[in-house]
ZALO-575756 format. One record per atom (N, C-alpha, C): atom name; z, x, y. Coordinates in Angstrom, 2 decimals, decimal comma. Layout:
(site 'CA' (Z X Y));
...
//
This chain:
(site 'N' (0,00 0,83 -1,17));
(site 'CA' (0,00 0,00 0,00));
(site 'C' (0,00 0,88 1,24));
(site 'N' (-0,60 -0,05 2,58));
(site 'CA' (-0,93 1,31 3,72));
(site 'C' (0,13 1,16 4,16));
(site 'N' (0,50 1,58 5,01));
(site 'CA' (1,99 1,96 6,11));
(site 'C' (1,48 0,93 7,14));
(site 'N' (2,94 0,42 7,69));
(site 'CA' (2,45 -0,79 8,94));
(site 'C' (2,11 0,22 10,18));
(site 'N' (1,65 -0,21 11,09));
(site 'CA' (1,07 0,01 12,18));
(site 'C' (2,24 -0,54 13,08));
(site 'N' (2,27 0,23 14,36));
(site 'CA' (3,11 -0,21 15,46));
(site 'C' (3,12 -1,89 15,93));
(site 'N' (4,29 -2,39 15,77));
(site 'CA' (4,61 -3,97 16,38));
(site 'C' (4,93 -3,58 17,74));
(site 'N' (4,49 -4,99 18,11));
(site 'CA' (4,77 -5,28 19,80));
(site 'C' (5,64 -6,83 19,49));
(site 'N' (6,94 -6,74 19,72));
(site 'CA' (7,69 -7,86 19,32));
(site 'C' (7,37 -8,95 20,74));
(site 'N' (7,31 -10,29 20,96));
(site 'CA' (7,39 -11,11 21,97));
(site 'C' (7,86 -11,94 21,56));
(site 'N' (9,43 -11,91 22,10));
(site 'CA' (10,25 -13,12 22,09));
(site 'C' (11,73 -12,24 21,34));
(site 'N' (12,64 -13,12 20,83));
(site 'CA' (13,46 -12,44 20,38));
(site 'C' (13,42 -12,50 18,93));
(site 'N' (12,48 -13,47 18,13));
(site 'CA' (12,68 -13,77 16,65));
(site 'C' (12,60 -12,98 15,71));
(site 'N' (13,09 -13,37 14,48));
(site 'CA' (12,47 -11,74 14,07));
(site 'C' (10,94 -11,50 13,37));
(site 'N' (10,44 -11,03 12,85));
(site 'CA' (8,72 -10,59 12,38));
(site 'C' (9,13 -11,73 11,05));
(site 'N' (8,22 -12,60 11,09));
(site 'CA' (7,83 -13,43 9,95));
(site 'C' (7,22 -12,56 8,86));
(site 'N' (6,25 -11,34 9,39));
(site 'CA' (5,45 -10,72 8,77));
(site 'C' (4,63 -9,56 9,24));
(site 'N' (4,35 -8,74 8,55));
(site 'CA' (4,07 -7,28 9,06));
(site 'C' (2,83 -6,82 8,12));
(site 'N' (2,40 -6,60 9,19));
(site 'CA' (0,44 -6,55 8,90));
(site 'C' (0,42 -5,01 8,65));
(site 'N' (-0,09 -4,27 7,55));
(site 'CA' (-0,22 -2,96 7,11));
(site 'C' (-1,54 -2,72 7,55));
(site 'N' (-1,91 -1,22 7,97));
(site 'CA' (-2,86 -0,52 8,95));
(site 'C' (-4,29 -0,93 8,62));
(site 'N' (-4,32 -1,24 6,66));
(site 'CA' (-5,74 -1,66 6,08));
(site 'C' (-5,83 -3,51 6,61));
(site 'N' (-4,72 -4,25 6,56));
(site 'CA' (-4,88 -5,92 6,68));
(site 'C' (-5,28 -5,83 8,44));
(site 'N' (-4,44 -5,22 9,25));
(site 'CA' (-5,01 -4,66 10,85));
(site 'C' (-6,18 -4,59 11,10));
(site 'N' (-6,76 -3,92 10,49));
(site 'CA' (-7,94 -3,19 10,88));
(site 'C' (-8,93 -3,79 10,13));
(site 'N' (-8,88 -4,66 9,66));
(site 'CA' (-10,14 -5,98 8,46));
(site 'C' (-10,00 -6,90 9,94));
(site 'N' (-8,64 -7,35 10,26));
(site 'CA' (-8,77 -8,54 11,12));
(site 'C' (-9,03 -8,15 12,17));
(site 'N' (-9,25 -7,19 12,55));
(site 'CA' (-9,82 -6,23 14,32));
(site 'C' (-10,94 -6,65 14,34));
(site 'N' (-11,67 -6,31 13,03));
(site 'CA' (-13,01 -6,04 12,85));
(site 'C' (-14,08 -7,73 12,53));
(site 'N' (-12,77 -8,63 12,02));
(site 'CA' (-13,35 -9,98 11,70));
(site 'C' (-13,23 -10,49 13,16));
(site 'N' (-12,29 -10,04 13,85));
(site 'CA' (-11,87 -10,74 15,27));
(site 'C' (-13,06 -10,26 16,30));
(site 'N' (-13,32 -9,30 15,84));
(site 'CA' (-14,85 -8,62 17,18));
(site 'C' (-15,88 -9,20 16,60));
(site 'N' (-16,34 -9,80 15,67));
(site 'CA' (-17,30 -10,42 14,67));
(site 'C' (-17,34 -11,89 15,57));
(site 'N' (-16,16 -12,37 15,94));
(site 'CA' (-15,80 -13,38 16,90));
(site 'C' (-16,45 -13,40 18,15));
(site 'N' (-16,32 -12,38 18,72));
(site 'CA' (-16,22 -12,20 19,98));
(site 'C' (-15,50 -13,34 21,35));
(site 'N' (-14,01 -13,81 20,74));
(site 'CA' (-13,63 -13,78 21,49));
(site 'C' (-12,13 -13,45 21,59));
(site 'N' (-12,25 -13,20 22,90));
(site 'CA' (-10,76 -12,52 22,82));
(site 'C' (-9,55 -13,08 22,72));
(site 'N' (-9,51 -14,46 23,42));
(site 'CA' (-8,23 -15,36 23,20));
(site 'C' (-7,60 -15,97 21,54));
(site 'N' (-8,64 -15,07 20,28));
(site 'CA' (-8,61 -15,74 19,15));
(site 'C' (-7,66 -15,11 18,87));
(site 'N' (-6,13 -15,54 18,12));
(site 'CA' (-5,12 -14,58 17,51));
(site 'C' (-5,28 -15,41 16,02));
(site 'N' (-4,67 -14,14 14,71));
(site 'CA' (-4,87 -14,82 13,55));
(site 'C' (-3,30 -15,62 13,27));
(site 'N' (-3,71 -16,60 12,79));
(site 'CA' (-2,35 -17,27 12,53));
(site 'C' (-2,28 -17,36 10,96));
(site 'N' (-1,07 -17,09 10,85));
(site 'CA' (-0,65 -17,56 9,42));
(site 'C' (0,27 -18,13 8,78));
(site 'N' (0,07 -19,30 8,29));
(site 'CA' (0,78 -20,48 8,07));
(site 'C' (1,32 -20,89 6,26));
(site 'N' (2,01 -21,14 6,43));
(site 'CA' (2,43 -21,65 5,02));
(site 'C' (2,22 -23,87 4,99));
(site 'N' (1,66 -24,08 3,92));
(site 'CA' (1,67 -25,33 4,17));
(site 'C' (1,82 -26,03 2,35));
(site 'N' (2,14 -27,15 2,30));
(site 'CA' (2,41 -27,67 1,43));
(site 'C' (1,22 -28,04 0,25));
(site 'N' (1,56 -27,82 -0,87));
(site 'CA' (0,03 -27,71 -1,64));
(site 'C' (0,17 -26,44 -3,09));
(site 'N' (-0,61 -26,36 -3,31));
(site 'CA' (-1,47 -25,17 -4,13));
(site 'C' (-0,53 -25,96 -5,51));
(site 'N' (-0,66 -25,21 -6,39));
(site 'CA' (-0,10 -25,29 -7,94));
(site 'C' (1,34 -24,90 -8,67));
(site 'N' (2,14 -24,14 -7,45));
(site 'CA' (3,24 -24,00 -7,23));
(site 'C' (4,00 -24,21 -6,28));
(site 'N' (3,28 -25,29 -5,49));
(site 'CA' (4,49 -26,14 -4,20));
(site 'C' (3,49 -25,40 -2,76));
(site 'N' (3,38 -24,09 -2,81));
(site 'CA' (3,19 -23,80 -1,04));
(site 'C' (2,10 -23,12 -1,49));
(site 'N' (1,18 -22,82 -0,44));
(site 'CA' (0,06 -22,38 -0,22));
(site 'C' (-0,23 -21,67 1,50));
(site 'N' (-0,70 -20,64 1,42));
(site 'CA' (-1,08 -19,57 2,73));
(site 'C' (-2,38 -19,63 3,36));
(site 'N' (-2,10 -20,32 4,31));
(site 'CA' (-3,29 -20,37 5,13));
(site 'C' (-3,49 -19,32 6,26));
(site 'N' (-4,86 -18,94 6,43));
(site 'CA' (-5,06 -17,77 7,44));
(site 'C' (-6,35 -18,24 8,35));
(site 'N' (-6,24 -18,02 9,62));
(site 'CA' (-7,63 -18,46 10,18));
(site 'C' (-7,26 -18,18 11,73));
(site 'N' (-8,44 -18,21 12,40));
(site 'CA' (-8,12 -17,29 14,22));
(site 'C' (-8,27 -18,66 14,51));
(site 'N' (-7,23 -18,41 15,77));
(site 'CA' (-7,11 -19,50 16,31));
(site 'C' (-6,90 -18,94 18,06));
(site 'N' (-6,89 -19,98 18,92));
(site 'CA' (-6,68 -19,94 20,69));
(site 'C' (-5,65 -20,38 20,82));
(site 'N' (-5,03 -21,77 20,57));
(site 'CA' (-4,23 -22,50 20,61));
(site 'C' (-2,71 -22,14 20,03));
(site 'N' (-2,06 -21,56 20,91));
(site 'CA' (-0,96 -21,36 20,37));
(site 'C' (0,34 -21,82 21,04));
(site 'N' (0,87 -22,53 20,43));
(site 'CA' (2,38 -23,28 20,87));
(site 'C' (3,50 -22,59 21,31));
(site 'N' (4,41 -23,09 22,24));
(site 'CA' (5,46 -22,50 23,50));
(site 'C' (6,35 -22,01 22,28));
(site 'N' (6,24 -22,74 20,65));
(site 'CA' (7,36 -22,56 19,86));
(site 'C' (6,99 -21,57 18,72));
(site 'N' (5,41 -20,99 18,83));
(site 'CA' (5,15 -20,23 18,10));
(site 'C' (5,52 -18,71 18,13));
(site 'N' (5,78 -18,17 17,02));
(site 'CA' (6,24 -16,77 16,82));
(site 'C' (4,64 -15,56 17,22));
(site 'N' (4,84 -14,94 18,40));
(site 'CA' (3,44 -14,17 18,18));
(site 'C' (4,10 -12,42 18,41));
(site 'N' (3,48 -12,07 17,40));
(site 'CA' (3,97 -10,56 17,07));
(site 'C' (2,24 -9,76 17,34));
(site 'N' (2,39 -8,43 17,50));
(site 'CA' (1,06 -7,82 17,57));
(site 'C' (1,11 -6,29 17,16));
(site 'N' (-0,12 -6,48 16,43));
(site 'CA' (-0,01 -5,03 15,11));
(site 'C' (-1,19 -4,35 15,82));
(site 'N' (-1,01 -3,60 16,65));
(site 'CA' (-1,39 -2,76 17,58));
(site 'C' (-2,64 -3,81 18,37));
(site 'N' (-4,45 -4,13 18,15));
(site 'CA' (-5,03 -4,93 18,81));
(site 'C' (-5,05 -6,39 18,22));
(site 'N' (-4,25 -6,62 17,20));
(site 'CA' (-4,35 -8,03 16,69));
(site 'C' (-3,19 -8,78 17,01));
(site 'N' (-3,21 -9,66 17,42));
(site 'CA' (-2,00 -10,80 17,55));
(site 'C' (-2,14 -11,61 16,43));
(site 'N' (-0,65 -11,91 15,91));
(site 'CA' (-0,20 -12,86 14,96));
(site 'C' (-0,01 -13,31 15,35));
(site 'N' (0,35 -14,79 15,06));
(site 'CA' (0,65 -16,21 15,22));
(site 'C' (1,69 -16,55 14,12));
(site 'N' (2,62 -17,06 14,15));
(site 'CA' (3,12 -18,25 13,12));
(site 'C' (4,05 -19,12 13,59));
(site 'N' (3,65 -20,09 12,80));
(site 'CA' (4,73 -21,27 13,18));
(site 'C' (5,85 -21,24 12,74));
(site 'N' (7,31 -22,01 13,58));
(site 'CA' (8,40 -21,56 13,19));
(site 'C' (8,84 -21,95 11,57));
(site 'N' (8,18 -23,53 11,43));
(site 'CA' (8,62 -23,57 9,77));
(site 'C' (7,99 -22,42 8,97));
(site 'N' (6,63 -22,40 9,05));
(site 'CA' (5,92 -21,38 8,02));
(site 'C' (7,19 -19,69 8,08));
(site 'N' (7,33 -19,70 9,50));
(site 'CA' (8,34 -17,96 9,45));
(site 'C' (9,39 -18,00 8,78));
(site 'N' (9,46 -18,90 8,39));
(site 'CA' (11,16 -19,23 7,63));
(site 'C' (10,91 -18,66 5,84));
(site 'N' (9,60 -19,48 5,72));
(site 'CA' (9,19 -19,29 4,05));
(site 'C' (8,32 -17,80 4,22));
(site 'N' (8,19 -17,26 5,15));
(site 'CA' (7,52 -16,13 5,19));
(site 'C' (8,02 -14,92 5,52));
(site 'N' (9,46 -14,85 5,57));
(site 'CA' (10,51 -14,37 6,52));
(site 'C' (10,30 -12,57 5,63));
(site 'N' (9,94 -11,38 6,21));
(site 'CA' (10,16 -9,99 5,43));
(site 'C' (8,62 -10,21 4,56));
(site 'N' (7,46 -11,15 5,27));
(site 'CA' (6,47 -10,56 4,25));
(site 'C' (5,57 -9,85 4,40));
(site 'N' (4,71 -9,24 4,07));
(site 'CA' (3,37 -7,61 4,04));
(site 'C' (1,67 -8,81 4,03));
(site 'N' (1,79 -8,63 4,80));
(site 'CA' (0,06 -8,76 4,79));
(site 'C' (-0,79 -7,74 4,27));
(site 'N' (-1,25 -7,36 3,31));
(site 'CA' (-2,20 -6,07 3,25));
(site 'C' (-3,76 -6,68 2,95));
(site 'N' (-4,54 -5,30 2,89));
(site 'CA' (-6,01 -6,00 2,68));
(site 'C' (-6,23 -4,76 1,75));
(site 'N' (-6,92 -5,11 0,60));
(site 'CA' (-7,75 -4,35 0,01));
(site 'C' (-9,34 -4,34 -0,76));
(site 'N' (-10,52 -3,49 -0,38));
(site 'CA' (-11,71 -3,77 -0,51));
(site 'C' (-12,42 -3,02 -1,94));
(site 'N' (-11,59 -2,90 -2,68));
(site 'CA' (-11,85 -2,12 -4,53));
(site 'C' (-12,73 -3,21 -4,65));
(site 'N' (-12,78 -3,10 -6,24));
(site 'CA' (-13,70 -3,81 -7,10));
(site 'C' (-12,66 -5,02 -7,36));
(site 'N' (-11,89 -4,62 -7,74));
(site 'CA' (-10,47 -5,96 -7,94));
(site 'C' (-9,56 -6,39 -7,23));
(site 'N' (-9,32 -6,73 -7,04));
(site 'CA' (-8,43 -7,87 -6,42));
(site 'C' (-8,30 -7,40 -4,79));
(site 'N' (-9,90 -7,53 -4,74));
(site 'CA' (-10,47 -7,63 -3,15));
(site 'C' (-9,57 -8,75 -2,08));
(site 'N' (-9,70 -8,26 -0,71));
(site 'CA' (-9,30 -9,30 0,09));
(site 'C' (-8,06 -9,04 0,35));
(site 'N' (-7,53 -10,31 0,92));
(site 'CA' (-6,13 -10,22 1,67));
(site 'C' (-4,58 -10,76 0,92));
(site 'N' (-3,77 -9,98 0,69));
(site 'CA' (-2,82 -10,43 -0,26));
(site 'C' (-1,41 -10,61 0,46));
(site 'N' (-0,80 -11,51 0,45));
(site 'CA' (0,85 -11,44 0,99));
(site 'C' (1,78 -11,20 -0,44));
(site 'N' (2,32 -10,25 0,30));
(site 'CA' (3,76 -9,92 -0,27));
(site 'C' (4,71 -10,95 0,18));
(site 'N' (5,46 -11,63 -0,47));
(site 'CA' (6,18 -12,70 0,16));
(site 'C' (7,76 -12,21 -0,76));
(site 'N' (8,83 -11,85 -0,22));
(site 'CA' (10,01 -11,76 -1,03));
(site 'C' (10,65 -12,79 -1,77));
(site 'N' (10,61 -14,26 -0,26));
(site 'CA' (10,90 -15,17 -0,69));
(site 'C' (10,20 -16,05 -1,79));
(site 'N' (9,35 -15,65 -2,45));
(site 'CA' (8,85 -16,40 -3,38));
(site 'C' (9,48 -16,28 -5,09));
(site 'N' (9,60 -17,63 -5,13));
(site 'CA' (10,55 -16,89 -6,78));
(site 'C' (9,56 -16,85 -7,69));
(site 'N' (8,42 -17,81 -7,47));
(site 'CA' (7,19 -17,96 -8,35));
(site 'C' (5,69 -18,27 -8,16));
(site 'N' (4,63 -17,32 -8,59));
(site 'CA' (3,57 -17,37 -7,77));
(site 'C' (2,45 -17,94 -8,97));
(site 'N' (1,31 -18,88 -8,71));
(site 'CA' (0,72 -18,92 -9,70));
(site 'C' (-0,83 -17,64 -9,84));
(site 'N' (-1,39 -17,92 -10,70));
(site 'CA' (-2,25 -16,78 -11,25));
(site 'C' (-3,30 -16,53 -10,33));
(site 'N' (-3,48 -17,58 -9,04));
(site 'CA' (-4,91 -17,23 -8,31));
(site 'C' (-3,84 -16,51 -7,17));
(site 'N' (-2,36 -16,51 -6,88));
(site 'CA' (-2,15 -15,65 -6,08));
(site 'C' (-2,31 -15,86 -4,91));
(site 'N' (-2,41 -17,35 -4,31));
(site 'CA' (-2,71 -17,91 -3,07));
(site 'C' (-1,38 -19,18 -2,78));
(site 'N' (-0,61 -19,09 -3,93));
(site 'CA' (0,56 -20,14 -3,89));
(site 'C' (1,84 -19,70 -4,35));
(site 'N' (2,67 -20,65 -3,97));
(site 'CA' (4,01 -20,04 -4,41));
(site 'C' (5,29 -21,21 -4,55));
(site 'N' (6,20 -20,58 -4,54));
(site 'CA' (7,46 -22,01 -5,04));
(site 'C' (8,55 -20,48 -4,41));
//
C-alpha cells in the first residue's frame, strides 16, 4: 500500500478517510479529465449491497454546510456526516495490476465484507 500524502484538515472533525498517494493521484487525473474545478470527490456510504452497506464514489460541486471536506494535497474529499461515522480510520487506495484493479477501501469498521468487495455489514 502507498503512503498517504499530506492532509489539509477543514473544520475540526476528524478524517473519515485518508486517500494514499496512488488513490490521489488516479482522482487528480480523473478530476482534470473533468475539467472542472469546483468538482470535489465525495464518498459516501449508503444502504444496500449484499452485506447491508455499500460505497459510493463520484465528483460532485455541491457540498453541504454539514459536510466533512478534507484535502489530499490537489483533491478535496467530501463526506457526509452519517457516511464518516461508518467510515471513521478508512484508506482509500487505487491500484492498476492485472488484479484487483481500481479503487479499494480499507474500512476497520467493517466486521464483514462480501466477495465483490464493494459492501459491508
Amino acid at each position: 500500500m502507498s503512503s498517504t500524502m499530506q492532509t489539509v484538515s477543514i473544520g475540526k472533525k476528524p478524517n473519515p478517510v485518508t486517500l494514499t498517494d496512488a488513490a490521489s493521484a488516479k482522482v487528480a487525473e480523473l478530476l482534470a479529465q473533468e475539467g472542472n474545478d469546483a468538482l470535489a470527490l465525495r464518498i459516501a456510504v449508503r444502504p444496500g449491497g449484499c452485506s447491508g452497506f455499500s460505497y459510493e464514489m463520484f465528483f460532485e460541486a455541491d457540498i453541504d454546510e454539514t459536510d466533512i471536506i478534507r484535502e489530499f494535497n490537489t483533491v478535496k474529499v467530501v463526506v457526509d456526516e452519517q457516511s464518516a461515522d461508518l467510515l471513521k480510520g478508512s484508506t482509500l487506495d487505487y491500484s492498476d495490476g492485472l488484479q484487483d484493479a481500481g479503487f479499494h477501501v480499507t474500512n476497520p469498521n467493517a466486521t464483514r465484507t462480501c466477495g465483490c468487495g464493494s459492501s459491508f455489514s
